[in-house]
N, C-alpha and C positions, 0 to 999 in steps of 0.2 A: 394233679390233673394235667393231660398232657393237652399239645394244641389241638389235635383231630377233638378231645373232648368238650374246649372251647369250642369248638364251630359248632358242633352239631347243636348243643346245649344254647348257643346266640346264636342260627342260622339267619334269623332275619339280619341282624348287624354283620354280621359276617358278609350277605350277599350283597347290602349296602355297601361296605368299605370296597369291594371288588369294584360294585360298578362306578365308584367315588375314583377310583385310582384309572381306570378304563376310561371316563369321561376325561380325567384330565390328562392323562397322556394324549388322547385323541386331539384336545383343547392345544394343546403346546404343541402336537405335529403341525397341526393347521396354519400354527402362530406361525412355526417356523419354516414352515414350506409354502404357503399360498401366500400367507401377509406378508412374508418379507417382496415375493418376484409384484406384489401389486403395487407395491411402492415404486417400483423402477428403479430397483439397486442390481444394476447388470455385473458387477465386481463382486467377488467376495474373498475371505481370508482363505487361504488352504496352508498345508502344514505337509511340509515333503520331510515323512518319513528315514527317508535315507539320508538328506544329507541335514537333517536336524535344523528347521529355518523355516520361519512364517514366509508365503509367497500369496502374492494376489491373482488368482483366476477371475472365469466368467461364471458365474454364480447355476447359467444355462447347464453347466459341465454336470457331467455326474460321476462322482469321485470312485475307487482311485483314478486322477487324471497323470499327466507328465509333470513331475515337476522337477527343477531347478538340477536335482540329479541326474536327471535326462530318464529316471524309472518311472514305472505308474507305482508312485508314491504319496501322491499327491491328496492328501484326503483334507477334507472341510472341515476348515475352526472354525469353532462360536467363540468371538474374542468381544469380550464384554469388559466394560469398566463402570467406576463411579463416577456420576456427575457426566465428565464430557471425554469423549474419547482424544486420544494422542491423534496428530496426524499420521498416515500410516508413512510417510519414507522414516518414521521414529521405530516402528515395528517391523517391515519387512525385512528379512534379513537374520532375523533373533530367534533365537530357541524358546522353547516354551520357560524352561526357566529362568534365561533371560526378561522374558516380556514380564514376569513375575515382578520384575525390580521396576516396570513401570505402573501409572495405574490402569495397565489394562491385565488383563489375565483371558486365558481358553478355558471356557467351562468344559469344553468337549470337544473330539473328534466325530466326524462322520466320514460313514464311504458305504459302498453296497456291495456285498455279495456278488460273485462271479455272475450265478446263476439271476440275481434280482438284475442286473447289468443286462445282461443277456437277452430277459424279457421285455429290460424296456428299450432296447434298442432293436427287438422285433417289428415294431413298430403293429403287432395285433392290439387288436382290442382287448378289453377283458373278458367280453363273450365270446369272443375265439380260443381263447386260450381253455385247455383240459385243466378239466376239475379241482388237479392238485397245484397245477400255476396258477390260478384264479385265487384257492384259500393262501397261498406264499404270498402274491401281489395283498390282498386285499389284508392280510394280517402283517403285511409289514415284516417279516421276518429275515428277509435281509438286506435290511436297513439298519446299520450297526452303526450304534456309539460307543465309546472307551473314552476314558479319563485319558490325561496327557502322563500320567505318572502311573499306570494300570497299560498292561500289556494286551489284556481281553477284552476284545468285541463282545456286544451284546446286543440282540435284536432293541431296537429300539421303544417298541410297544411294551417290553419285559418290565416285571417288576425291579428289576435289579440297574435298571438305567432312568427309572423313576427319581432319584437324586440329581442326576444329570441333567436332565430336560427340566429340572424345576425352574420359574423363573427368577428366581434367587439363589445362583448358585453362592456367593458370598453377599453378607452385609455388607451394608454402605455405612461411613461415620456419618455420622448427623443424618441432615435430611438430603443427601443426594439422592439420585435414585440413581437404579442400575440400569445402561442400556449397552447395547447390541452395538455394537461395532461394525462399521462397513467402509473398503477402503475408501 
């Protein structure tokens, strides 16, 4: 039985899991875009590409920014640990697999498409913008995350960046719990 078989045969389960995985990526954008600026965390981690090294931007920026290479290399970590995070002059400075050897780690990169970049620095509304930049903004498509050890971007709303955005990207021993890093 192949998978087209499956669906048709469980279509109700099948439309369930879709809208299950849709609610929660839309749940983890929100986390990670609206709840973290209402906190008043004006800082956050970025990761310059080129010259391989955690650097602290303004969280306002929208990646790739300038960083430490002097390129627009600059894209947004989500640097998470167990229990309590390191002070960041312990991290800035460190490679991804550096930071590995402490207890923090990068669940992910972010940064946005030329063209997602473009749009939001038009400064239109979404009712101005045609048809097809309207469905690009509102579906998120380029909005890209990639693992630190994965060379491809992936729209972020994508099934395939559903591991990424989970908010567990590793266990915690015992009962710590995992949080979110901010310098």
């Amino acid at each position: 039985m192949t998978i087209r078989d499956l669906i048709n045969e469980y279509q109700t389960a099948a439309t369930a899991g879709v809208v299950v995985v849709i609610c929660a990526t839309l749940g983890i954008l929100v986390w990670t875009t609206v709840g973290q600026s209402g906190t008043g965390v004006e800082n956050a981690y970025f990761y310059d590409l080129e010259s391989d090294e955690i650097f602290v931007g303004k969280t306002a920026q929208d990646p790739p920014i300038i960083g430490p290479s002097g390129e627009r290399a600059g894209v947004r970590a989500y640097v998470y640990a167990c229990g309590q995070c390191p002070p960041k002059d312990e991290l800035v400075g460190l490679n991804w697999r550096e930071l590995e050897q402490t207890p923090a780690f990068i669940a992910y990169f972010q940064r946005y498409s030329d063209r997602m970049l473009d749009l939001r620095a038009s400064g239109r509304s979404l009712e101005e913008l045609d048809q097809a930049d309207q469905a690009y903004m509102v579906q998120e498509r380029g909005d890209l995350v990639r693992a630190p050890d994965d060379e491809r971007w992936v729209p972020r709303a994508s099934r395939h960046a559903a591991r990424l955005l989970s908010p567990g990207p590793r266990p915690c021993p015992g009962d710590e719990p995992l949080v979110i890093c901010h310098p």
